[in-house]
Backbone as numpy.savetxt, mean C-alpha at the origin, in Angstrom:
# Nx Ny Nz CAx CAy CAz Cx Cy Cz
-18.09 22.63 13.08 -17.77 23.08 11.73 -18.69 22.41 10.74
-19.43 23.02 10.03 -20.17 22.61 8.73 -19.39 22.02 7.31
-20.41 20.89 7.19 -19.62 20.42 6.38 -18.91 20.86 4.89
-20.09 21.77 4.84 -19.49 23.01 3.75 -17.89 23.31 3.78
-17.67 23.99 5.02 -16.27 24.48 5.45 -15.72 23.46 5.38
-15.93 22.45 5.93 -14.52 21.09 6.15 -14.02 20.55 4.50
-14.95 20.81 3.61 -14.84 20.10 2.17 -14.24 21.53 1.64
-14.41 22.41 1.93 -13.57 23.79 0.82 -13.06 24.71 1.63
-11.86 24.06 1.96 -10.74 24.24 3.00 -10.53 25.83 1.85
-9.59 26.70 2.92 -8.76 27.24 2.01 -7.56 27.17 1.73
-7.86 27.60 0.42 -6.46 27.22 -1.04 -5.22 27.28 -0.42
-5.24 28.50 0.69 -3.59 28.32 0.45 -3.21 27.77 1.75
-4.39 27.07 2.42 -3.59 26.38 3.90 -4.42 24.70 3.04
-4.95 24.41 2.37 -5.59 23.30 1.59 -4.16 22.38 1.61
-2.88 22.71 0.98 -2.13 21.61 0.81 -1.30 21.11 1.94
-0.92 22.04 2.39 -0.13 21.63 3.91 -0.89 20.78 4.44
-2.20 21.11 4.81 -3.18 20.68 5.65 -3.46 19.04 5.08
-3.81 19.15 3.74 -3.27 17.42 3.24 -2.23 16.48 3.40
-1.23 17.44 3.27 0.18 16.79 3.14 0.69 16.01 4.71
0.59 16.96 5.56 0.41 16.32 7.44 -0.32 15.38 7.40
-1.54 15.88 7.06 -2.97 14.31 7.58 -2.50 13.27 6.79
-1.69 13.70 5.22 -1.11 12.25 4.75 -0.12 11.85 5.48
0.69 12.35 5.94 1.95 12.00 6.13 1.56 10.86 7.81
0.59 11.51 8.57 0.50 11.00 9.54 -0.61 9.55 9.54
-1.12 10.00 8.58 -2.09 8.71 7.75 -1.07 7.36 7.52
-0.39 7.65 6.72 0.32 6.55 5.91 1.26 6.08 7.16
2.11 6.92 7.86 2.45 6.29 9.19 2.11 5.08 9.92
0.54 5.58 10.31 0.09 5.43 10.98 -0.79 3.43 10.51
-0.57 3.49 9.29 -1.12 2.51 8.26 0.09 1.40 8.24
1.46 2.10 8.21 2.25 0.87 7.96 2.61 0.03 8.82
2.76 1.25 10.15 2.95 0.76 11.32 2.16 -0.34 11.77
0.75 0.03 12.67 0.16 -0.92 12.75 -0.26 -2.26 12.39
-0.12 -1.74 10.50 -0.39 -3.26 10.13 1.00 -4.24 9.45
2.24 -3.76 10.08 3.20 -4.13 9.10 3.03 -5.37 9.65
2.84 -6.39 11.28 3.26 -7.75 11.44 2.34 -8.13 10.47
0.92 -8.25 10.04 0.21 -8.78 8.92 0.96 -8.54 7.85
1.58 -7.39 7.08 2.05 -7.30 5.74 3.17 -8.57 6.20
4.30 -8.67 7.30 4.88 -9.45 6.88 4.69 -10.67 6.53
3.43 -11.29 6.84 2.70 -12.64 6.63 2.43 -12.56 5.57
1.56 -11.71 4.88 1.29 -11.53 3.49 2.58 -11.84 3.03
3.73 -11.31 2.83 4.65 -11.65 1.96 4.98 -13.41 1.96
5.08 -13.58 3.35 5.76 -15.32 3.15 4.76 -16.19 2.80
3.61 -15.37 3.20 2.43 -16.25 2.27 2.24 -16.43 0.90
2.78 -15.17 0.37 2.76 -15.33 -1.46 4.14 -16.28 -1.80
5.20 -16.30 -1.13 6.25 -17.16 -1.40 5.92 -18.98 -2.36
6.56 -18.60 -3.30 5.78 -19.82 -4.37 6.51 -21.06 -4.19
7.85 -21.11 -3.36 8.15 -22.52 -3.37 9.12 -21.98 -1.90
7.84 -22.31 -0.60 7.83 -21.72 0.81 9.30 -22.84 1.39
10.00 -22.61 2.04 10.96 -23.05 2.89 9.70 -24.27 3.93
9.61 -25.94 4.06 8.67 -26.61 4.77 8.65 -25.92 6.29
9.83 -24.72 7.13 9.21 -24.42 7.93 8.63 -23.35 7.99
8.54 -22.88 6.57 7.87 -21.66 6.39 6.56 -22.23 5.95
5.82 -22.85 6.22 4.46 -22.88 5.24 3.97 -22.93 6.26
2.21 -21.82 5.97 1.18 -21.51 7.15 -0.14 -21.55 6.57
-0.72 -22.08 7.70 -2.10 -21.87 7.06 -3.54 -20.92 7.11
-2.68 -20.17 8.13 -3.44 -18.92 8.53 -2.89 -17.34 9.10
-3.45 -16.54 9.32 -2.43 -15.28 9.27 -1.76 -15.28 10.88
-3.05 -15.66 12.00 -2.65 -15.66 13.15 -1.67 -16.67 13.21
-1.80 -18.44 12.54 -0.66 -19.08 12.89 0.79 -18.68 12.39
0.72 -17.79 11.64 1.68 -17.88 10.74 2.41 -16.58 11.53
1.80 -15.93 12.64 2.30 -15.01 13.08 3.08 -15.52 14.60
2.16 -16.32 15.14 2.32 -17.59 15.82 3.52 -17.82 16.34
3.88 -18.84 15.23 4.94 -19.25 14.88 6.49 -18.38 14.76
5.77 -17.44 13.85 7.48 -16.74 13.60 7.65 -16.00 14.86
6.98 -15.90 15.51 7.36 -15.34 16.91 8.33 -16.51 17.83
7.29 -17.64 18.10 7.92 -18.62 18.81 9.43 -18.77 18.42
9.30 -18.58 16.60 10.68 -19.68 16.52 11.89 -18.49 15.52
11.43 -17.32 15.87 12.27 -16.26 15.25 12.61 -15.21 16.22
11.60 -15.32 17.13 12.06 -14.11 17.90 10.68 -12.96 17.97
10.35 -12.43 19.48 8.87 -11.68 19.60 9.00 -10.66 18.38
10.51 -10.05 18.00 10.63 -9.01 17.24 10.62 -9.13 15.48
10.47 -10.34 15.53 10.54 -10.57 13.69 9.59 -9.87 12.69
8.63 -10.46 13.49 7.33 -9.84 12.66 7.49 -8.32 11.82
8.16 -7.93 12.93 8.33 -5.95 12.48 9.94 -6.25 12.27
10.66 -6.52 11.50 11.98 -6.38 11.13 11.55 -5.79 9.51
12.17 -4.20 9.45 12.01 -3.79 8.20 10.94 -2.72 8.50
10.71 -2.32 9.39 9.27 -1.42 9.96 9.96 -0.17 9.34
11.20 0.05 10.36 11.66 1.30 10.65 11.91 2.01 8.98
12.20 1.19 7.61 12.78 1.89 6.50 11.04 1.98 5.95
10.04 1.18 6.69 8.99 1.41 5.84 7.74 2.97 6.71
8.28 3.26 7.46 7.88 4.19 8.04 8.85 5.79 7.51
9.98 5.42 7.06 11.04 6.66 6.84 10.40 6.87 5.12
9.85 5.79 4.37 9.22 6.16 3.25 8.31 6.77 3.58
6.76 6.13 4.31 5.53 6.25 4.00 5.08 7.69 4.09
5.81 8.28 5.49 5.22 9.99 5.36 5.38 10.83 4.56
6.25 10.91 3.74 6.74 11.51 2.19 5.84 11.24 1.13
5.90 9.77 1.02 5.26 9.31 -0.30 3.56 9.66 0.33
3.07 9.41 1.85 1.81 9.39 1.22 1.36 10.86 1.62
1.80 11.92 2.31 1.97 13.47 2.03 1.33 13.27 0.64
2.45 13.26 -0.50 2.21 13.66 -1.29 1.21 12.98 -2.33
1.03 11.93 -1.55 -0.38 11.25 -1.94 -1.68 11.64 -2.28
-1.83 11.93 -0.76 -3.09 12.41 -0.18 -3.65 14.26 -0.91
-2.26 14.54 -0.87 -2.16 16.29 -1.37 -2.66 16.33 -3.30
-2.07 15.39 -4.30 -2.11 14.85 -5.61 -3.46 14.67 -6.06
-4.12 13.34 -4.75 -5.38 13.06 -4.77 -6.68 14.09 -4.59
-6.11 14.95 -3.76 -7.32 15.93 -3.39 -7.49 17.03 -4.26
-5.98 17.64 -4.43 -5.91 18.57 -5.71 -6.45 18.39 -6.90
-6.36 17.04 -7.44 -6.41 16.51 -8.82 -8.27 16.04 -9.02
-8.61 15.58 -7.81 -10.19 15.39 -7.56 -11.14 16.32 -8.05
-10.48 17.63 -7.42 -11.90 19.10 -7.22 -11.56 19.20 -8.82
-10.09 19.48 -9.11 -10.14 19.95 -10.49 -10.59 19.29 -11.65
-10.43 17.61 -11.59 -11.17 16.99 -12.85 -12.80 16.72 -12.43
-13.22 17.08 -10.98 -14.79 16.51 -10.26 -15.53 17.81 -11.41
-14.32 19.18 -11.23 -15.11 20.18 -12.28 -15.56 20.30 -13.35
-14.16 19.56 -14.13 -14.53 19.45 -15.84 -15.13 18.51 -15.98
-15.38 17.28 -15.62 -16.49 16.37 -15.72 -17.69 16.49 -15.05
-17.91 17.02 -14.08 -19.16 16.91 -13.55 -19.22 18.37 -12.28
-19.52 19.44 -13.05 -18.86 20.87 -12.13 -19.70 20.46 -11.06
-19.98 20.61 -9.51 -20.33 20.76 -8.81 -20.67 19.41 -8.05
-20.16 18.13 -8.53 -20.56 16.99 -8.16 -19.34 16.63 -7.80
-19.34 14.98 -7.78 -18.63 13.66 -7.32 -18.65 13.01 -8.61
-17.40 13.32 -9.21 -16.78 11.93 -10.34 -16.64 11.21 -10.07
-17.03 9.71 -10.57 -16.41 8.39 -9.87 -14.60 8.39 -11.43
-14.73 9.25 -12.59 -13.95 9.02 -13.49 -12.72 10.04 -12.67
-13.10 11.03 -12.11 -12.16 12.29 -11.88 -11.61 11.48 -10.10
-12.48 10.84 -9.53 -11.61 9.89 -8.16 -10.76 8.62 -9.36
-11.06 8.45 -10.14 -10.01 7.20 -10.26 -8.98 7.92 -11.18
-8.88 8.53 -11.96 -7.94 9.26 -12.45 -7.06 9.68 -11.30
-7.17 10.79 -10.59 -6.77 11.42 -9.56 -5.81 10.51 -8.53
-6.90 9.18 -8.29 -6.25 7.97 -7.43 -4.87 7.51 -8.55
-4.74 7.09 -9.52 -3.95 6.50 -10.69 -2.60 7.62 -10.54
-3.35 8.70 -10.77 -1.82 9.56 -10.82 -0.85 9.88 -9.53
-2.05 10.09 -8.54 -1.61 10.06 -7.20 0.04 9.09 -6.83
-0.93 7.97 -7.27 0.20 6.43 -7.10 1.45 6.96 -7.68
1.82 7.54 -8.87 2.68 7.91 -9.31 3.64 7.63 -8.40
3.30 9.30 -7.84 4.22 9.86 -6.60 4.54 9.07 -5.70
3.46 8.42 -5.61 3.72 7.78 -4.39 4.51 6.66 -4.32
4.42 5.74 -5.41 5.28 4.60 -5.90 7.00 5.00 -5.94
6.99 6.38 -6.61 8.57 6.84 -6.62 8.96 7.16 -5.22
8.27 6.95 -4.48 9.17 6.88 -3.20 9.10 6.03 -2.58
7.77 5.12 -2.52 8.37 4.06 -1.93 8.59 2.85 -2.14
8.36 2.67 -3.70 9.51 1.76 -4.30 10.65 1.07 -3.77
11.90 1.59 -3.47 12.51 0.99 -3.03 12.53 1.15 -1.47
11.69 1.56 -0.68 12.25 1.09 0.51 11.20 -0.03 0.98
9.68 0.03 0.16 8.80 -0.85 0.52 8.73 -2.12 0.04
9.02 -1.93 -1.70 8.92 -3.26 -2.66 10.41 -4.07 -2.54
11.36 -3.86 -2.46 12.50 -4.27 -2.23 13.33 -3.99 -1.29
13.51 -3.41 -0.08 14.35 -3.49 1.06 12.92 -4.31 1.79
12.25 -3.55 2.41 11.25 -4.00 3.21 10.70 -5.71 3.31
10.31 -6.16 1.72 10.42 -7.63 1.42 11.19 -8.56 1.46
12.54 -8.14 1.51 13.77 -9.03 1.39 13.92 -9.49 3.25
13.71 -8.27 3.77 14.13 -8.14 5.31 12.94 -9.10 5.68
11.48 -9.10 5.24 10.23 -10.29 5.73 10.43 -11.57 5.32
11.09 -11.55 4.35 11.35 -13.68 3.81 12.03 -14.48 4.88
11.47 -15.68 4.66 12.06 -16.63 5.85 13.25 -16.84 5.59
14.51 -16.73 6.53 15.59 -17.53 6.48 16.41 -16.29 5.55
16.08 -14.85 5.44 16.04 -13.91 5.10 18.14 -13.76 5.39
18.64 -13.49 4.21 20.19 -13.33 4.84 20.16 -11.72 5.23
19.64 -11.25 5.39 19.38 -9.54 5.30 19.11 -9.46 7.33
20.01 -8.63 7.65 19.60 -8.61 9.44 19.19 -6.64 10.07
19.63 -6.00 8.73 19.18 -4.84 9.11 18.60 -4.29 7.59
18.58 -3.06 8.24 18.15 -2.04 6.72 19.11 -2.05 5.87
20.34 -1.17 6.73 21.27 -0.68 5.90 22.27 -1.77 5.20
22.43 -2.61 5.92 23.29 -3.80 5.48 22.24 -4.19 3.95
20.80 -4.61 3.96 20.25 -5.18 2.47 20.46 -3.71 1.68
20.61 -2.57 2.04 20.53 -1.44 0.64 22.24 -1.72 0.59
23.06 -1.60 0.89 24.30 -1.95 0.46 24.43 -3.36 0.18
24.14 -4.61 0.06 24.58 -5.66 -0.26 23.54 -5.36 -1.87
22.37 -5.00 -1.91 21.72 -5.19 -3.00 22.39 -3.95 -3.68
22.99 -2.80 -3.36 23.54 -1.95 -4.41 24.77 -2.32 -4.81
25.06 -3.76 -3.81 26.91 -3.89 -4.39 26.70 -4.93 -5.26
25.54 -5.95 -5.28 25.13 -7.18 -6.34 24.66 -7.43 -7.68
23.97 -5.83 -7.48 22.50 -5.90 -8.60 22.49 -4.67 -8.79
23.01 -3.59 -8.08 23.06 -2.27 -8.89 21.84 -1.53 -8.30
22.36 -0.07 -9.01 21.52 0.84 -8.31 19.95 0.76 -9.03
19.97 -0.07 -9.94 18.58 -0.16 -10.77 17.79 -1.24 -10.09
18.39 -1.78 -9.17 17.58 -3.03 -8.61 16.63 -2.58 -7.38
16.41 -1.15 -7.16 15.51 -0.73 -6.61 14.54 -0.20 -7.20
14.84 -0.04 -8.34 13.44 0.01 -9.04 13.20 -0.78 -10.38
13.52 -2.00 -10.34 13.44 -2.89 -11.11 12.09 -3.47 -10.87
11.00 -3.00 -10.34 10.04 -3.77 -9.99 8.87 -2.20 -9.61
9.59 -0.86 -9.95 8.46 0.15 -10.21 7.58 0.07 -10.83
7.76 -0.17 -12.52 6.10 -0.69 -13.31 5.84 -1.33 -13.39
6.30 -2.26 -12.68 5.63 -3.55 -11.89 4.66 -3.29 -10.87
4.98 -2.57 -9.49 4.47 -1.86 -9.08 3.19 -1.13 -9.18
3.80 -0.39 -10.10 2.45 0.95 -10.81 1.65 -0.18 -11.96
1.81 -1.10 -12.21 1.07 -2.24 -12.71 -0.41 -2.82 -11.75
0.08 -3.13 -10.74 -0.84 -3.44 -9.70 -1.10 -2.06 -8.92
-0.77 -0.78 -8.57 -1.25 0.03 -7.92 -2.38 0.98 -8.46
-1.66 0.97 -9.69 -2.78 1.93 -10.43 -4.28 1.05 -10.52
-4.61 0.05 -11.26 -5.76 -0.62 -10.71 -6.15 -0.39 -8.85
-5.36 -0.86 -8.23 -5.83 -1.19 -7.05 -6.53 0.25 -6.62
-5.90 1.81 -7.06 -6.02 2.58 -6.10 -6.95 3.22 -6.90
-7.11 3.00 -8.08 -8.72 3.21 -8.92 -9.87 3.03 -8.31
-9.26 1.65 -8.27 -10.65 0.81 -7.40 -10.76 0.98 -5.97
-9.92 1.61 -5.30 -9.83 1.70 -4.14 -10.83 3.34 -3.85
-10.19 4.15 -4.68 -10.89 5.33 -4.27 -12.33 5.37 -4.68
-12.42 4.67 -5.82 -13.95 5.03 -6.46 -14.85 3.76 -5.22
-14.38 3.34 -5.36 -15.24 2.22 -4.09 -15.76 3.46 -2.95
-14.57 3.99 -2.50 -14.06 4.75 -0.92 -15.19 5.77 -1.41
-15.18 6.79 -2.63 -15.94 7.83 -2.81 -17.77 7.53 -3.08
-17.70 6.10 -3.48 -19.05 5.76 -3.90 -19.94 5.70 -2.57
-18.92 4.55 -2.04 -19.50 4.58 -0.03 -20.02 5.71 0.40
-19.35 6.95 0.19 -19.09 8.22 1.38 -20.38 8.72 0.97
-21.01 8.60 -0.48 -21.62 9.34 -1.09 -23.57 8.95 -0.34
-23.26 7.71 -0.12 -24.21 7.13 0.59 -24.29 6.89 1.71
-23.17 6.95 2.62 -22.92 6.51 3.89 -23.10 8.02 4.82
-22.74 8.77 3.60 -22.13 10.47 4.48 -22.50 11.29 3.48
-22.98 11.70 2.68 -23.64 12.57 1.55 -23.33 14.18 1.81
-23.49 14.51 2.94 -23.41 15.60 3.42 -21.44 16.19 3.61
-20.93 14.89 3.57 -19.44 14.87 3.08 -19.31 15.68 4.37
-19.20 15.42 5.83 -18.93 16.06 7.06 -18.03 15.06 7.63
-17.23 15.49 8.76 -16.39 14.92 9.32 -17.43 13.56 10.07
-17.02 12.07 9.94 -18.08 11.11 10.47 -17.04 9.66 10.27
-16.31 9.91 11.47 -15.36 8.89 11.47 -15.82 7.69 11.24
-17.21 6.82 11.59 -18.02 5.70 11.27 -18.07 5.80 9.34
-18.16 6.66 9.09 -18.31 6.35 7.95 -16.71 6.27 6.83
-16.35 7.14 7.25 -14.71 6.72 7.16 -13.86 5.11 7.40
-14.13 4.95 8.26 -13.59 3.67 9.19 -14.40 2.60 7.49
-15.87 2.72 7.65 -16.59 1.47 6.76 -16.15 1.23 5.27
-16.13 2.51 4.81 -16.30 2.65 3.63 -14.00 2.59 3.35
-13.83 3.39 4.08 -12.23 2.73 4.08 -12.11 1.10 3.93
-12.60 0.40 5.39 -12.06 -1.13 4.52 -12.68 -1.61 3.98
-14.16 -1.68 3.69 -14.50 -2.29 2.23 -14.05 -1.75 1.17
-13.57 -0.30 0.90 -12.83 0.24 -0.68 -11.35 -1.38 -0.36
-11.05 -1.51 0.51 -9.58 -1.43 1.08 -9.46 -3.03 0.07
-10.44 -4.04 1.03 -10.74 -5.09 0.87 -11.04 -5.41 -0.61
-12.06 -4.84 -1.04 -12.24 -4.61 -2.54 -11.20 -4.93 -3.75
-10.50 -3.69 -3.58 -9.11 -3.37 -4.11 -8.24 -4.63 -4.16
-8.19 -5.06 -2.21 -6.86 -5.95 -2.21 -7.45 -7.26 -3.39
-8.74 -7.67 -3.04 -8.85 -8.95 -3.59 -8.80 -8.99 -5.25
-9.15 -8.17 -5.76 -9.14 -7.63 -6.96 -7.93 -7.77 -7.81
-7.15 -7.66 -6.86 -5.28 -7.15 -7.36 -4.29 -7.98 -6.75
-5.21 -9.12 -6.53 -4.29 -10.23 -5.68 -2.92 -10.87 -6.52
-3.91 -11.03 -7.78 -2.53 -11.72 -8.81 -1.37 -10.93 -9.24
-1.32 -9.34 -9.44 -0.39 -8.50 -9.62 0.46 -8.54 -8.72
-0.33 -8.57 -7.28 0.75 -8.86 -5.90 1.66 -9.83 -5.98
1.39 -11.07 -6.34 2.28 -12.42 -6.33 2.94 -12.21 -7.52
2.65 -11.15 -8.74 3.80 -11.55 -9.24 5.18 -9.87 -8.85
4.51 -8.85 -8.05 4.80 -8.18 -7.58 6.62 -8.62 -6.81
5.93 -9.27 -6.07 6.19 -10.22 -4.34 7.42 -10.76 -5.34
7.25 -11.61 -6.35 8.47 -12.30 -6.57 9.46 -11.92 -7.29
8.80 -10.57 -7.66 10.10 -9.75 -7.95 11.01 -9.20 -7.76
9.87 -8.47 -6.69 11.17 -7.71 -5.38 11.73 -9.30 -4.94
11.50 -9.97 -4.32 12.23 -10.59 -3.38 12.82 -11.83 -4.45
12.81 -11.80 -5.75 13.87 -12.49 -6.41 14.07 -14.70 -5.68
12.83 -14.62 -5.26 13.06 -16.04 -4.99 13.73 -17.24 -5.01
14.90 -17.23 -4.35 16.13 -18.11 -5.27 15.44 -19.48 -5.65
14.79 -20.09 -4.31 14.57 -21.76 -4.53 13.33 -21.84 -5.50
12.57 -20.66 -5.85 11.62 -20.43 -6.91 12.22 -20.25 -8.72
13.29 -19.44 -8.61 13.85 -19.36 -9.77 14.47 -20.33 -10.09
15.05 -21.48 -9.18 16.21 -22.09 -9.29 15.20 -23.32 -9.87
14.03 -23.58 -9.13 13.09 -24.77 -10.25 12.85 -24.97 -11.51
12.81 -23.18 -11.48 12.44 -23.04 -13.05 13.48 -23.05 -13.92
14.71 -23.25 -13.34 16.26 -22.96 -14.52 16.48 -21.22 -14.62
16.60 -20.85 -13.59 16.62 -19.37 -14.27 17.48 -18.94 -13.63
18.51 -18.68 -14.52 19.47 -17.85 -14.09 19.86 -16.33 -13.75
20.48 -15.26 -12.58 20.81 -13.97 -13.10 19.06 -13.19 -11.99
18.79 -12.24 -12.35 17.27 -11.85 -12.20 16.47 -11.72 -13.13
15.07 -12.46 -12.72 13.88 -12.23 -12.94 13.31 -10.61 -13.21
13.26 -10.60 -14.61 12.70 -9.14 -14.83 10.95 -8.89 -15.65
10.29 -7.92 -15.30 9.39 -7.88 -16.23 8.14 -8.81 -15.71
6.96 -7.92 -16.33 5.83 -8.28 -15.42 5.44 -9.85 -16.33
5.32 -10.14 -17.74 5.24 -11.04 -18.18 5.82 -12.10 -17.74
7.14 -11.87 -17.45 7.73 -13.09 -16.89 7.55 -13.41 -15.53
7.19 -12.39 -14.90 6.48 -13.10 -13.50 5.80 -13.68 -13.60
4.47 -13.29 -14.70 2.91 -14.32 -14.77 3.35 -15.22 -15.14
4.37 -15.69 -16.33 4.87 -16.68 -16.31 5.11 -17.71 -15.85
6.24 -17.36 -14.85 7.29 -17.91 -13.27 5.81 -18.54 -12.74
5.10 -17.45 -12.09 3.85 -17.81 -11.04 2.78 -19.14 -11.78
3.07 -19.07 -13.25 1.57 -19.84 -13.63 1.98 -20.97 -13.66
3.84 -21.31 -14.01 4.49 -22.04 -13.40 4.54 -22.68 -12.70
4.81 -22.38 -11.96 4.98 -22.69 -10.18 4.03 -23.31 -9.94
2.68 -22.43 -9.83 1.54 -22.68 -8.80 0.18 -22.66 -9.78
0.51 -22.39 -10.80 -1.21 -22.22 -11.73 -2.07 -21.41 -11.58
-3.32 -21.43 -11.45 -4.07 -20.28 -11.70 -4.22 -20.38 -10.09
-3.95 -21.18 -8.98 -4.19 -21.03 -7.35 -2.73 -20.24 -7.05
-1.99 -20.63 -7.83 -0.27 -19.74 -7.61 -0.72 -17.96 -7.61
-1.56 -17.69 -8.18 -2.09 -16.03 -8.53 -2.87 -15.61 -7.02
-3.34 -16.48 -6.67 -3.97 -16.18 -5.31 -3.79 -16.15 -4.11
-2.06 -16.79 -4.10 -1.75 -17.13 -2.91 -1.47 -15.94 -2.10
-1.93 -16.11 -0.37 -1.85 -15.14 0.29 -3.39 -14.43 0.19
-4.08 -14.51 -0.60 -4.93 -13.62 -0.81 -5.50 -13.26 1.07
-5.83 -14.16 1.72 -6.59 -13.82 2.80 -5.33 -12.60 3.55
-4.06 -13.24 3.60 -3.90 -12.34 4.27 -3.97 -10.86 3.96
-3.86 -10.65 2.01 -3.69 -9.57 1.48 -4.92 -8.93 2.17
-6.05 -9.19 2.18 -7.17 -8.72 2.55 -7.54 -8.38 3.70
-7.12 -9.68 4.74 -6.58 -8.94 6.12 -6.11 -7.87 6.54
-5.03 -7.44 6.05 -3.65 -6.57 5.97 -5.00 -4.92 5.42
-5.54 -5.62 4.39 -5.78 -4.11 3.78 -6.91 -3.77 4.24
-8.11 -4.26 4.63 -9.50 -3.83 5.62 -9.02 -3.20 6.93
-8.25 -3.33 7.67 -8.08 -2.39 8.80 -7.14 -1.16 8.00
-6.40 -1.77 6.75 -5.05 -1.05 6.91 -5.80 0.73 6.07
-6.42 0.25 5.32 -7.25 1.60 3.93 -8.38 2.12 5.38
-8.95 1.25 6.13 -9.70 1.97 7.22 -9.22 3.03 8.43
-7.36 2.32 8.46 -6.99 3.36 9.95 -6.60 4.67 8.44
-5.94 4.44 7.35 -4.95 5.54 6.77 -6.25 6.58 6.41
-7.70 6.35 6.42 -8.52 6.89 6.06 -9.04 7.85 6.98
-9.51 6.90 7.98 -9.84 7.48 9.17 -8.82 8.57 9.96
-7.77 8.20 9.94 -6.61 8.96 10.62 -6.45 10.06 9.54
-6.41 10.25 8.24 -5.99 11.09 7.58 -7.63 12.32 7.24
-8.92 11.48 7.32 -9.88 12.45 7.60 -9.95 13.04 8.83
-9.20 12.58 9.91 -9.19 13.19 11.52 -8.69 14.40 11.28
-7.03 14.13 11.00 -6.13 15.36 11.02 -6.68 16.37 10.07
-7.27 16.36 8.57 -7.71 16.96 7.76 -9.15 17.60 8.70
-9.91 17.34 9.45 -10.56 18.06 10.01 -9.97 18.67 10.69
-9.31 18.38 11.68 -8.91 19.12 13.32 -7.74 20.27 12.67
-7.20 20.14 11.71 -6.08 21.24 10.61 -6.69 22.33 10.16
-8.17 21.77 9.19 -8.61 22.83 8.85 -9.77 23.73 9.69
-10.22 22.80 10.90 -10.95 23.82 11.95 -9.94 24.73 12.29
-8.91 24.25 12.56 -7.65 25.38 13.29 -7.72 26.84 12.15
-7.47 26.06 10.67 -7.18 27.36 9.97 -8.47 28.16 9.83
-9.48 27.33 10.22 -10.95 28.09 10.19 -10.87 29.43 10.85
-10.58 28.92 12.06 -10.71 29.54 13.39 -10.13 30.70 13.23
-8.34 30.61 13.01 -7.64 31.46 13.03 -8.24 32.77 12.15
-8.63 32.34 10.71 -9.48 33.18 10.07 -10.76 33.69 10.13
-11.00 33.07 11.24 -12.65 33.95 11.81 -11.99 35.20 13.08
């Protein structure tokens, strides 16, 4: 298939055909890399439990195996997999739609780097409203050390009987605070790569795979400090709040930078960073790669059928 055809799918099999390769993309992204995301989280933890403190992603994975159980690492997988195919469906479908149409009015027949970061920004939207609460707050609570949370359903009912039905998204534009940057920078990175790596814009999984985790990597390090104050929102830090005198919950992105500059200072903004970066170079490389696979092998099918 020419790369012509693979880039100007048709219109009316175009969104389905996104919406699958997202859905199986983002899957495929959380899964694999969730034992790293869970390190990332106890790594941003600002006042760590002494048998929680690590100094690297492998020890820190290490460990919670030895002394938690082979299965810890992935406790919280299963609610972050029942989000991701929804939210990033409609990700991937937002992003591509929203691309051709602003790539037109700004630059008809080219590659916007303004019409990929727009496109990326709004994308997040969608995508944040869904997985908001099962990623930023169920998912995090279930990764903290010493975590009172032992399943899914037990933390969405103890947190809807404590804190209310708003405490799942008490930490959305918080969220869309750090995503919208990240996925700016994430796509215009991802589109700048392709443009040089793959010009001809054809199916070329090598170039997918590269230009995925350096956008990935990019992004994470970039947006490290939004994360930590992200991280301590959802997961409401008791022995962190409780230093600072704070009673009730922690709301609001100011008062996280706050809490964090607090705590830990301008190294408190960074913490975790390696693993964040870890986590996101394979993780923006498989959701890329896997979601340009299916987006080819979908729209050869609808090729076909129509030849």
């Amino acid at each position: 298939m020419e790369g012509e055809e693979y880039e100007s799918l048709p219109s009316g099999a175009a969104l389905g055909t996104h919406m699958v390769a997202g859905a199986v993309a983002g899957i495929m992204e959380h899964t694999v890399m969730y034992p790293v995301d869970s390190v990332k989280t106890r790594m941003q933890s600002l006042q760590p439990d002494p048998k929680a403190q690590y100094r690297s992603v492998y020890g820190a994975l290490k460990k919670m195996v030895q002394t938690e159980g082979f299965w810890r690492p992935l406790r919280g997988v299963n609610v972050t997999m029942l989000g991701a195919g929804p939210a990033h469906a409609m990700y991937f479908a937002c992003y591509e739609k929203m691309k051709k149409s602003l790539s037109d009015i700004f630059q008809l027949g080219g590659n916007s780097h303004l019409a990929n970061g727009i496109a990326g920004s709004v994308a997040t939207l969608l995508h944040d409203a869904v997985m908001n609460p099962a990623e930023a707050v169920v998912k995090q609570r279930l990764q903290m050390f010493n975590s009172p949370y032992t399943s899914v359903l037990g933390c969405v009912r103890t947190v809807r009987r404590t804190e209310g039905f708003g405490a799942f998204y008490r930490s959305y534009t918080t969220q869309l605070t750090m995503n919208v940057p990240f996925q700016a920078i994430h796509f215009i990175t991802y589109e700048f790569l392709q443009e040089h790596l793959n010009p001809q814009r054809q199916y070329n999984p090598r170039s997918h795979i590269v230009a995925g985790a350096v956008a990935g990597a990019v992004a994470a390090a970039a947006t490290t400090p939004l994360d930590v104050c992200k991280t301590l929102l959802n997961t409401q830090e008791n022995v962190a709040l409780s230093s600072l005198n704070i009673r009730g919950q922690l709301s609001g992105m100011a008062n996280a930078f706050s809490s964090v500059y607090q705590l830990g200072g301008l190294p408190g903004f960074f913490r975790g960073v390696q693993a964040r970066v870890i986590y996101q170079m394979p993780s923006t490389a498989i959701s890329w790669s896997v979601y340009e696979f299916f987006k080819y092998f979908l729209s050869k099918r609808v090729l076909e059928k129509k030849a």
